[in-house]
N, C-alpha and C positions, 0 to 999 in steps of 0.2 A: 504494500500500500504506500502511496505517496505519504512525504512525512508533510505536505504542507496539508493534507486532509486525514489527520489522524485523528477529530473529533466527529462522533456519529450525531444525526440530530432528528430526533424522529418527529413529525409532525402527526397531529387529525387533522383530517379535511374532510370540508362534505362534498360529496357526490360534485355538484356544482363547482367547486374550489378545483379538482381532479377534472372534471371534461376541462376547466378554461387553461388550465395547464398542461393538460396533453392536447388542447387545440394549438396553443401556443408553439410548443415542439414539435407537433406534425408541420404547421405552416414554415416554420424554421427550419424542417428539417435534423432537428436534432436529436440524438444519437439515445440518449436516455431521460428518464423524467428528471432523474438529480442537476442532469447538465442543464436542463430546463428552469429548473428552480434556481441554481447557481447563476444562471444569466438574468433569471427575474429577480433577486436578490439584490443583484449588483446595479440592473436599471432604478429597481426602489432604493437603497441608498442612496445611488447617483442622484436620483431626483430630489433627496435630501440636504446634499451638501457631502455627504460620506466616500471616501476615497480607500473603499476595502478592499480593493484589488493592488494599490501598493506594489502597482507595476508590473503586478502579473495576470495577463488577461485569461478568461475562463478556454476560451477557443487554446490555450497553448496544453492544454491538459487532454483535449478530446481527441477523437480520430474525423474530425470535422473541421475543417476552413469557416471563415466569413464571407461567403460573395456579397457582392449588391442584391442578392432574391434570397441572402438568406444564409444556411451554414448549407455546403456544399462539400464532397468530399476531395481531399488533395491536401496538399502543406498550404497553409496561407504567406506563408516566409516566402514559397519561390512562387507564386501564383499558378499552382497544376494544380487541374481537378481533373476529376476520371467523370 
């Protein structure tokens, strides 16, 4: 396991909470719900003033790029997607 994610953090959600977060990561394309929730995390901080990424973006952890339509698969370092 990564040692920068060696704390577990379990949430409830309802029903509701869960579709708007795996609608979120099917339109994005993203790889798992946790990546999902890591990237909505990081926009609602952002939105706050909060800088929890500390220079390390979430896309540098996954097996998924950032295109313009979204996370796409390839390195985002050298711009290849398959």
């Amino acid at each position: 396991m990564n040692d920068l994610r060696a704390e577990r953090l379990q949430v409830m959600l309802s029903p509701e909470e869960l579709a708007a977060i795996d609608d979120f990561r099917f339109k994005h394309r993203m790889p798992t719900r946790a990546a999902a929730v890591r990237e909505l995390l990081k926009f609602g901080l952002a939105a706050v003033g909060v800088d929890a990424a500390a220079g390390v973006k979430s896309s540098s952890f996954g097996v998924f790029g950032r295109g313009p339509d979204g996370h796409t698969q390839g390195d985002p370092d050298d711009g290849t997607e398959n």
